[in-house]
Backbone atoms as SQL, in Angstrom:
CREATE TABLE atoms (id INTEGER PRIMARY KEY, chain TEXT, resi INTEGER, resn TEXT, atom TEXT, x REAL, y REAL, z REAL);
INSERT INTO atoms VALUES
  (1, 'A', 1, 'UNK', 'N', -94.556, -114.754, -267.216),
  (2, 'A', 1, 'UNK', 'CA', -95.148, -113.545, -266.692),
  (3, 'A', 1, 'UNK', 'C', -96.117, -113.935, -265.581),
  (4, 'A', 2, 'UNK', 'N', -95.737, -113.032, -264.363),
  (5, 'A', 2, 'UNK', 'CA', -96.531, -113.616, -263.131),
  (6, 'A', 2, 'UNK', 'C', -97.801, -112.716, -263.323),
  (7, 'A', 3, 'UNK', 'N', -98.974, -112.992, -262.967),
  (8, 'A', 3, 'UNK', 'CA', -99.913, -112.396, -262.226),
  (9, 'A', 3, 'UNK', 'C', -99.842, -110.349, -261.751),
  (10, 'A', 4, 'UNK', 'N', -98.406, -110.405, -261.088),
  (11, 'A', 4, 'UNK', 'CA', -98.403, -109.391, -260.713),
  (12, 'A', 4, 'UNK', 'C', -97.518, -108.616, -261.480),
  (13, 'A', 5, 'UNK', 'N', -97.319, -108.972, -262.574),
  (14, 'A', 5, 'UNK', 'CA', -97.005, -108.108, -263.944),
  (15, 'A', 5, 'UNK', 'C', -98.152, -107.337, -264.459),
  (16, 'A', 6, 'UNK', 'N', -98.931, -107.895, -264.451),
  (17, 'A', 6, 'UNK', 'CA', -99.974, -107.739, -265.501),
  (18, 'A', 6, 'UNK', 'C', -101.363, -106.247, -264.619),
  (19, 'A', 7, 'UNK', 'N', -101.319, -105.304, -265.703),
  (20, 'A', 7, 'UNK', 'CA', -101.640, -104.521, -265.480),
  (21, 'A', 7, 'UNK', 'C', -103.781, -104.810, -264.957),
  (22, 'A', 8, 'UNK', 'N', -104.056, -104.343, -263.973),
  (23, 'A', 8, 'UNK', 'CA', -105.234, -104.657, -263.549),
  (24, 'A', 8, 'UNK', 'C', -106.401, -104.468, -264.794),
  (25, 'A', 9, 'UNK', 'N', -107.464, -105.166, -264.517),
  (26, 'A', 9, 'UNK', 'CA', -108.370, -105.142, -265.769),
  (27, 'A', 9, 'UNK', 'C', -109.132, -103.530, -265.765),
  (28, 'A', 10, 'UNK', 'N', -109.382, -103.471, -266.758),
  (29, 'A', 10, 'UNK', 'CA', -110.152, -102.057, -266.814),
  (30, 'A', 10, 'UNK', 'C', -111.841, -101.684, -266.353),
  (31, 'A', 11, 'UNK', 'N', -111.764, -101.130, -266.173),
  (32, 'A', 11, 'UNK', 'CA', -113.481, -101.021, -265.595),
  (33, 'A', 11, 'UNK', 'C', -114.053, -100.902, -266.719),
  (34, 'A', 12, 'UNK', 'N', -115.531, -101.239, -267.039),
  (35, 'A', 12, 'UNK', 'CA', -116.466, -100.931, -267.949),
  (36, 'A', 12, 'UNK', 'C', -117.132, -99.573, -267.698),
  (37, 'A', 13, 'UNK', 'N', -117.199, -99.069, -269.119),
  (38, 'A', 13, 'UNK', 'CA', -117.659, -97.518, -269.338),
  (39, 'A', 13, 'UNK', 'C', -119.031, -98.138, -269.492),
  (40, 'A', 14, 'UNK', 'N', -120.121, -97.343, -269.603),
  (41, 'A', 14, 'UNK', 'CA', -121.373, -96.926, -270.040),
  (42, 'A', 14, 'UNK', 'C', -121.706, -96.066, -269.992),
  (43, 'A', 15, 'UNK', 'N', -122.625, -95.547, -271.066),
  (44, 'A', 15, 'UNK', 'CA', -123.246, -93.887, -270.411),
  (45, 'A', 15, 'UNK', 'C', -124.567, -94.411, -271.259),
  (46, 'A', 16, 'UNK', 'N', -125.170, -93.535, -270.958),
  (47, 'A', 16, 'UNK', 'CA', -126.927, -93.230, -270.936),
  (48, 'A', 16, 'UNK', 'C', -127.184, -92.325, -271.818),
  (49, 'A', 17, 'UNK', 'N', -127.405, -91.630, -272.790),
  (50, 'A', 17, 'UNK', 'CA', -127.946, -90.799, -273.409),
  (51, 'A', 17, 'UNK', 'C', -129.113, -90.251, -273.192),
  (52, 'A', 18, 'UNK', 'N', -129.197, -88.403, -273.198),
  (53, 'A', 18, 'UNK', 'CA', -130.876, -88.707, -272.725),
  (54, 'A', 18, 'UNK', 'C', -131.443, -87.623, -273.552),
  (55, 'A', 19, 'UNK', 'N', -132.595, -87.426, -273.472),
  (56, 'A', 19, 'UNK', 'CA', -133.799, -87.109, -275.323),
  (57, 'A', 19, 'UNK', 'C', -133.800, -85.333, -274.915),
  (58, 'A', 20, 'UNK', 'N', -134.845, -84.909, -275.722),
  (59, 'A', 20, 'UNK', 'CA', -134.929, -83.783, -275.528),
  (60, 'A', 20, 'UNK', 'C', -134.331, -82.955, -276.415),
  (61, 'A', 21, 'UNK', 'N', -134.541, -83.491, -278.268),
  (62, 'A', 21, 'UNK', 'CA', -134.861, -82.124, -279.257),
  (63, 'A', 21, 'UNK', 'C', -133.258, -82.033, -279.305),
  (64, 'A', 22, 'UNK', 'N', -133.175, -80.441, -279.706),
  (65, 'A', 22, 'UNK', 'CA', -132.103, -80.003, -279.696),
  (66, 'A', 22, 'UNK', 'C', -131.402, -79.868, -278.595),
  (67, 'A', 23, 'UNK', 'N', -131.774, -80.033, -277.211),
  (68, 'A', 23, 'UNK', 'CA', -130.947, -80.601, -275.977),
  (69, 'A', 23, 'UNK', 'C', -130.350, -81.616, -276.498),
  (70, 'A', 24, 'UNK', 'N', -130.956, -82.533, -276.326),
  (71, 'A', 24, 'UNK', 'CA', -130.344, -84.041, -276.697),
  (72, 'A', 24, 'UNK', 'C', -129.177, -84.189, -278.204),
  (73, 'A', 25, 'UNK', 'N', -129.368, -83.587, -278.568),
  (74, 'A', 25, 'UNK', 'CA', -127.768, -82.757, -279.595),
  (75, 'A', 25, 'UNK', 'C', -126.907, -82.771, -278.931),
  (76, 'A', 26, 'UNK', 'N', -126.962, -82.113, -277.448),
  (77, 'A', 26, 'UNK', 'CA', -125.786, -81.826, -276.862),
  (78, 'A', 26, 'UNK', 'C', -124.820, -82.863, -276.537),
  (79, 'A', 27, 'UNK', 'N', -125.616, -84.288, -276.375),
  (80, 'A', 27, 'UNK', 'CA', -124.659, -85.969, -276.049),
  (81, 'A', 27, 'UNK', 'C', -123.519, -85.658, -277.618),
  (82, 'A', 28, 'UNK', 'N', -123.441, -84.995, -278.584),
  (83, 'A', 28, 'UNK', 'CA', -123.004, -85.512, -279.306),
  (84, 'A', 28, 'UNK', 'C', -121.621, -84.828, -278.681),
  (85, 'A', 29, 'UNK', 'N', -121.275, -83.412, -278.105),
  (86, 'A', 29, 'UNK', 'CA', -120.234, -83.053, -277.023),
  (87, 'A', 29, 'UNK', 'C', -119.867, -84.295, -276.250),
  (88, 'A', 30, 'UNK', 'N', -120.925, -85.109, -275.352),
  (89, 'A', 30, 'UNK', 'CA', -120.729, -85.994, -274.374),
  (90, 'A', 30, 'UNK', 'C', -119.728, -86.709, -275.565),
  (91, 'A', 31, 'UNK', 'N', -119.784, -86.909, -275.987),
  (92, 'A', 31, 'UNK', 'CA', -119.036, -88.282, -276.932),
  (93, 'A', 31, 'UNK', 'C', -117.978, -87.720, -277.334),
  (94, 'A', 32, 'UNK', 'N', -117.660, -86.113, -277.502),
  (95, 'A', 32, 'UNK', 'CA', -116.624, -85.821, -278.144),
  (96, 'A', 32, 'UNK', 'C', -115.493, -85.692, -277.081),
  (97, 'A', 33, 'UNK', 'N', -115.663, -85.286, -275.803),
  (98, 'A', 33, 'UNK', 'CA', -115.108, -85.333, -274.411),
  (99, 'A', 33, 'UNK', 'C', -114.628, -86.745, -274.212),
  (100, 'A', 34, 'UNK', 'N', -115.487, -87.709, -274.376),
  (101, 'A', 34, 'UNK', 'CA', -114.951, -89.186, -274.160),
  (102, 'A', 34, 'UNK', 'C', -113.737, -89.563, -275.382),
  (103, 'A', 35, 'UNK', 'N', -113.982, -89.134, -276.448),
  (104, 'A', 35, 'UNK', 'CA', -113.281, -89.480, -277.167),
  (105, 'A', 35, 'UNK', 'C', -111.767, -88.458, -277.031),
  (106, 'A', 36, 'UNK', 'N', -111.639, -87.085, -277.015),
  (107, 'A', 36, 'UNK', 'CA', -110.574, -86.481, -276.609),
  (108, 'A', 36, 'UNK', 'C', -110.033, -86.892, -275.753),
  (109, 'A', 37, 'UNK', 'N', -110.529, -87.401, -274.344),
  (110, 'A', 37, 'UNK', 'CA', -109.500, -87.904, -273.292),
  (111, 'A', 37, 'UNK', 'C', -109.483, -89.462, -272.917),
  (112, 'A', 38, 'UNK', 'N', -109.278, -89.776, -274.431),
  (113, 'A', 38, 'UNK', 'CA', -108.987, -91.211, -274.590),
  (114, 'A', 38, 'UNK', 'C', -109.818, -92.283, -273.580),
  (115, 'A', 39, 'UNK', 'N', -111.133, -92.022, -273.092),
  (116, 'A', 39, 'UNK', 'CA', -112.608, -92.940, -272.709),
  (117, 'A', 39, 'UNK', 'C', -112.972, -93.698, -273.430),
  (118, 'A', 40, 'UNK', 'N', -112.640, -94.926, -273.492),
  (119, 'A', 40, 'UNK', 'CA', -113.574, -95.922, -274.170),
  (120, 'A', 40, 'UNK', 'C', -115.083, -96.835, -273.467),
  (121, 'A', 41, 'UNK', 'N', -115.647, -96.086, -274.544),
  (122, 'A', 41, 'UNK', 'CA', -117.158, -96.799, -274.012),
  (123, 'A', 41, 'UNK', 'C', -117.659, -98.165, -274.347),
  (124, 'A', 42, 'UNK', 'N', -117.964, -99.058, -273.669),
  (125, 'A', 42, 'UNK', 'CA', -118.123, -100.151, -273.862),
  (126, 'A', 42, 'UNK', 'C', -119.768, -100.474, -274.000),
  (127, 'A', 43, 'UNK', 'N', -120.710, -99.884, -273.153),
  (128, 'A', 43, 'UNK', 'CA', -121.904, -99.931, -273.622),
  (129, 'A', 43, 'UNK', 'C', -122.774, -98.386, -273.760),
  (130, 'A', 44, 'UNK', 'N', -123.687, -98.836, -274.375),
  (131, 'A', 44, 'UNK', 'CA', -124.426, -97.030, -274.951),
  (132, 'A', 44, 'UNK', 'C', -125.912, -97.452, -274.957),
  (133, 'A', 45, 'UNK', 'N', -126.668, -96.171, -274.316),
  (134, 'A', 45, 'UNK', 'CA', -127.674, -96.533, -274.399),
  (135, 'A', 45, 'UNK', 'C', -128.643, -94.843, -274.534),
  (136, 'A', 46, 'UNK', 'N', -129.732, -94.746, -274.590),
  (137, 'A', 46, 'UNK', 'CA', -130.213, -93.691, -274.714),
  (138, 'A', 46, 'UNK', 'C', -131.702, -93.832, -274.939),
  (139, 'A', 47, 'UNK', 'N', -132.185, -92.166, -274.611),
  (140, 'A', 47, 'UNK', 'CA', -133.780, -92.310, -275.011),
  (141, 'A', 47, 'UNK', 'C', -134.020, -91.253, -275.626),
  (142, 'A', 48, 'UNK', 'N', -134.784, -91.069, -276.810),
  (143, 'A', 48, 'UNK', 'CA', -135.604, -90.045, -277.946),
  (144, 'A', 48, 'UNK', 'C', -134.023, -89.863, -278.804),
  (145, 'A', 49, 'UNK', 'N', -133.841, -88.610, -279.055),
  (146, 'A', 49, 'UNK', 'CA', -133.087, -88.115, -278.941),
  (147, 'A', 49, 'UNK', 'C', -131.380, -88.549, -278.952),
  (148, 'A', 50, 'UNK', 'N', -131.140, -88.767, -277.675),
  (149, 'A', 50, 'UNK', 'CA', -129.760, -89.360, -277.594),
  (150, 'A', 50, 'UNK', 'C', -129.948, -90.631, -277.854),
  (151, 'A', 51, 'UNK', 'N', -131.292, -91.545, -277.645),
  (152, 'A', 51, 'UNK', 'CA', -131.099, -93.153, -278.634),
  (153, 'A', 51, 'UNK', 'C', -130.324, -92.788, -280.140),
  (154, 'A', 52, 'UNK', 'N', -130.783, -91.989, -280.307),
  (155, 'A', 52, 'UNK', 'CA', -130.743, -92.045, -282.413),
  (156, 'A', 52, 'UNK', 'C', -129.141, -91.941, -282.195),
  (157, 'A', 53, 'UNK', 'N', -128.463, -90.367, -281.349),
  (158, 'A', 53, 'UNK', 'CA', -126.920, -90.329, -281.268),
  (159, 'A', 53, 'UNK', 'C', -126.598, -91.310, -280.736),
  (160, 'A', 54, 'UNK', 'N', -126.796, -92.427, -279.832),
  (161, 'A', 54, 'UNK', 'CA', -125.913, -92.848, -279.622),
  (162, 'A', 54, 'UNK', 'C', -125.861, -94.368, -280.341),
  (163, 'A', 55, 'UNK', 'N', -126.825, -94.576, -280.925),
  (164, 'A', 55, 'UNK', 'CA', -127.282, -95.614, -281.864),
  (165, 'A', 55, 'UNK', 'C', -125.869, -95.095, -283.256),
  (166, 'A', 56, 'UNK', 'N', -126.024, -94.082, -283.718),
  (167, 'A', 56, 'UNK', 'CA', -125.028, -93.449, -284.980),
  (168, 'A', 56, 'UNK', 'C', -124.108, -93.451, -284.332),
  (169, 'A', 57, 'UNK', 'N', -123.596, -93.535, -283.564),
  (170, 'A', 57, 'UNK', 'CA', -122.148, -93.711, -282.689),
  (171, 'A', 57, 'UNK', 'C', -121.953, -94.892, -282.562),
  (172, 'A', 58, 'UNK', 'N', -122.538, -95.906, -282.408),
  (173, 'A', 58, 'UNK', 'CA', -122.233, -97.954, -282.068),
  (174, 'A', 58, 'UNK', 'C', -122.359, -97.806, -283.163),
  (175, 'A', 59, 'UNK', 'N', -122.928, -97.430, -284.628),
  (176, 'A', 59, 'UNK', 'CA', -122.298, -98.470, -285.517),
  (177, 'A', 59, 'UNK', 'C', -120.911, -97.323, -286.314),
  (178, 'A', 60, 'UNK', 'N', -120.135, -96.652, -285.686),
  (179, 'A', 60, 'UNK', 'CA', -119.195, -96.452, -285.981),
  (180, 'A', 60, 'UNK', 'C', -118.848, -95.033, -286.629),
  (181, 'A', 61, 'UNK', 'N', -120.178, -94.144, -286.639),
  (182, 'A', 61, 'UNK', 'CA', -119.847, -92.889, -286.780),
  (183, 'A', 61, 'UNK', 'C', -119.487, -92.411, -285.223),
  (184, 'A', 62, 'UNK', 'N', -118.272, -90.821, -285.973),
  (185, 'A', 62, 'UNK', 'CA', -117.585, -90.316, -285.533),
  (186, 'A', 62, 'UNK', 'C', -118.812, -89.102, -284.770),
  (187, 'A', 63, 'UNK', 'N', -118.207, -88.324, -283.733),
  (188, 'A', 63, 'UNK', 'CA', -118.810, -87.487, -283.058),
  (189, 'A', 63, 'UNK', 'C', -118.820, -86.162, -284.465),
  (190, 'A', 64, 'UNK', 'N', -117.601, -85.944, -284.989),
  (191, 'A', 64, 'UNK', 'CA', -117.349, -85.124, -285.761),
  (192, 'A', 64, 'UNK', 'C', -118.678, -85.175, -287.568),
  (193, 'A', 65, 'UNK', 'N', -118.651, -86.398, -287.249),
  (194, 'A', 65, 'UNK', 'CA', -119.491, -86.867, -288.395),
  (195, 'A', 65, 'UNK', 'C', -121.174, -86.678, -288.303),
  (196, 'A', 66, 'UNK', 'N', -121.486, -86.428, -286.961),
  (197, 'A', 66, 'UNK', 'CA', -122.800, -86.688, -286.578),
  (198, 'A', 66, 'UNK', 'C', -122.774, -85.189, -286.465),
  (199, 'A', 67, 'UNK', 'N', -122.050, -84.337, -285.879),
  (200, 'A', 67, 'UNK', 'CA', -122.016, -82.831, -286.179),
  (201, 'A', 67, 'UNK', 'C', -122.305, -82.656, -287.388),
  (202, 'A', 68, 'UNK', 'N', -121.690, -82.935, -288.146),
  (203, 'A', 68, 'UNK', 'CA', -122.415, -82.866, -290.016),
  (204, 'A', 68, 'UNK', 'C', -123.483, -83.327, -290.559),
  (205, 'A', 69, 'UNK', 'N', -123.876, -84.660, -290.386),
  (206, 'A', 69, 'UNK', 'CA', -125.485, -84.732, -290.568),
  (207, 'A', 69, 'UNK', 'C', -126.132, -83.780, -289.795),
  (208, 'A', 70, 'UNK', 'N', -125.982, -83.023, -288.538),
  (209, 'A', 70, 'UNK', 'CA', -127.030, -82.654, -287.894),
  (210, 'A', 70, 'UNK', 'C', -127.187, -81.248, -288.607),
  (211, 'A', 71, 'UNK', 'N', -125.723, -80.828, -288.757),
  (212, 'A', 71, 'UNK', 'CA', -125.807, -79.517, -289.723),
  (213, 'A', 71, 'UNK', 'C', -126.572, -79.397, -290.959),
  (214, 'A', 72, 'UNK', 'N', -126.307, -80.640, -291.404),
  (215, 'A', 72, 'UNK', 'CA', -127.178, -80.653, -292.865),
  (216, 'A', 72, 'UNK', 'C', -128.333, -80.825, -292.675),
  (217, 'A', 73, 'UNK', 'N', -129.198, -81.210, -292.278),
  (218, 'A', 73, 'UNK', 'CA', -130.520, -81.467, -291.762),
  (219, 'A', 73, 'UNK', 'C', -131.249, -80.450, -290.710),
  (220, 'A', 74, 'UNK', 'N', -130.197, -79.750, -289.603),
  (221, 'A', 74, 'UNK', 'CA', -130.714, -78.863, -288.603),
  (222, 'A', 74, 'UNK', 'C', -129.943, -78.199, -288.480),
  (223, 'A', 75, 'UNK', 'N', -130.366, -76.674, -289.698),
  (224, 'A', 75, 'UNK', 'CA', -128.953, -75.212, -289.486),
  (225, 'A', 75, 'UNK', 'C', -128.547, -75.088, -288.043),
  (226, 'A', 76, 'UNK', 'N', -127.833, -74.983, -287.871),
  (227, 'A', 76, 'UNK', 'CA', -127.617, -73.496, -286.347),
  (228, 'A', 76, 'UNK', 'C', -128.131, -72.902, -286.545),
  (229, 'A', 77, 'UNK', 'N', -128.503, -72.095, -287.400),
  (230, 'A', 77, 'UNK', 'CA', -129.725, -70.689, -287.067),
  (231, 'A', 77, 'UNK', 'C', -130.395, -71.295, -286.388),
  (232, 'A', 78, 'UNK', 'N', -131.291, -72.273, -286.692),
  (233, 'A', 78, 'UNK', 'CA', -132.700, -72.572, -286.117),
  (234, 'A', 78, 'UNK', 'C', -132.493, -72.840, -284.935),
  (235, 'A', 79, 'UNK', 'N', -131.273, -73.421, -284.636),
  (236, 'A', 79, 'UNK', 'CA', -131.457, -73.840, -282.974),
  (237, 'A', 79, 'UNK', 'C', -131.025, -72.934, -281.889),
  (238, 'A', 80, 'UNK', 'N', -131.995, -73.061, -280.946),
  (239, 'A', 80, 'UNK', 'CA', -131.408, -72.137, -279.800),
  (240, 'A', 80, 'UNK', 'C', -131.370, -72.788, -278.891),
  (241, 'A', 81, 'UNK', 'N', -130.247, -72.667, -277.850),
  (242, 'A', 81, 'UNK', 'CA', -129.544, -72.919, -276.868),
  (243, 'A', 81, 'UNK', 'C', -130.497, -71.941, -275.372),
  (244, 'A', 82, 'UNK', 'N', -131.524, -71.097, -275.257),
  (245, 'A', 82, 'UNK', 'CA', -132.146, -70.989, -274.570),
  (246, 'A', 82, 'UNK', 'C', -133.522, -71.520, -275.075),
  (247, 'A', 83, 'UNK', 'N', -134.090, -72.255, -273.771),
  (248, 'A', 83, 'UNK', 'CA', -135.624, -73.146, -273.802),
  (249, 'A', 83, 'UNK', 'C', -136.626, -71.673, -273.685),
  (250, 'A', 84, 'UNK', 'N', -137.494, -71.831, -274.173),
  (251, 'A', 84, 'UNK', 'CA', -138.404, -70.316, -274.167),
  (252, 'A', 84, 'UNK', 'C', -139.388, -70.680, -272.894),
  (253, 'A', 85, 'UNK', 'N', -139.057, -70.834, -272.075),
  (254, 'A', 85, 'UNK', 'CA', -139.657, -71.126, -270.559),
  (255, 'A', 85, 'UNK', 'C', -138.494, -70.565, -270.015),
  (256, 'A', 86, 'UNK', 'N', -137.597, -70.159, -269.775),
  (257, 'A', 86, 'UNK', 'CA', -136.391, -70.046, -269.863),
  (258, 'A', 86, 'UNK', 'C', -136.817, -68.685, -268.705),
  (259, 'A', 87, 'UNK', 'N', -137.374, -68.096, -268.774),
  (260, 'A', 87, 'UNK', 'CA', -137.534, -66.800, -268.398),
  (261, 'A', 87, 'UNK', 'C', -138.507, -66.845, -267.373),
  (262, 'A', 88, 'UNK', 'N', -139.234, -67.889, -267.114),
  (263, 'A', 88, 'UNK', 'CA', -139.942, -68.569, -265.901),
  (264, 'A', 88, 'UNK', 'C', -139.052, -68.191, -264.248),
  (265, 'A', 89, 'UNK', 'N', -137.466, -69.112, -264.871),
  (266, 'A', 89, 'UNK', 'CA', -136.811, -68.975, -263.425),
  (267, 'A', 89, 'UNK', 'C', -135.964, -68.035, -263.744),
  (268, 'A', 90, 'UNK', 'N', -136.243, -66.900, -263.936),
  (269, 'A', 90, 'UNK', 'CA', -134.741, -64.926, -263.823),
  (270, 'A', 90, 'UNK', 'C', -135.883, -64.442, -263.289),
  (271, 'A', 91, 'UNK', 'N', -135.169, -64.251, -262.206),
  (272, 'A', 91, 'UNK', 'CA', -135.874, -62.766, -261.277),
  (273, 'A', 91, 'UNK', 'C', -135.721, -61.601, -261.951),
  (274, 'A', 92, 'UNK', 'N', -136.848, -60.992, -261.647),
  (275, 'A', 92, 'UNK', 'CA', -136.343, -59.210, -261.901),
  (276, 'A', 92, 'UNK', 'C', -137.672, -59.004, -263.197);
């Protein structure tokens, strides 16, 4: 097998995780996107927040799995998806 058989090497993934409460929940989507369209990440890193997800993700939990601790520990009721500053930037 020559050289020019051989399929080129792959680039290295990384992503960044970043903090911010129940924002920072949202990396656990980021991970589920990588994982649906077959992305393999090679390094992970993060701060507050997305450290902890992406820390529970390197040692081998699932995106689907970290949705469930978070459920068990932090209902959906409680969380809201608008920041209560939120109303700072709507005109009118």
């Amino acid at each position: 097998m020559c050289a020019q058989d051989q399929p080129p090497p792959r680039a290295s993934v990384g992503i960044a995780l970043s903090g911010g409460g129940a924002f920072g929940l949202a990396q656990i989507g980021v991970l589920k996107y990588f994982e649906d369209h077959h992305i393999p990440i090679d390094y992970i890193g993060g701060t507050s927040m997305g450290g902890l997800i992406g820390g529970f993700y390197a040692t081998g939990l699932t995106p689907s799995e970290l949705e469930e601790i978070v459920r068990q520990f932090w209902p959906v009721s409680g969380v809201t998806a608008q920041p209560q500053h939120a109303s700072v930037f709507q005109s009118g």
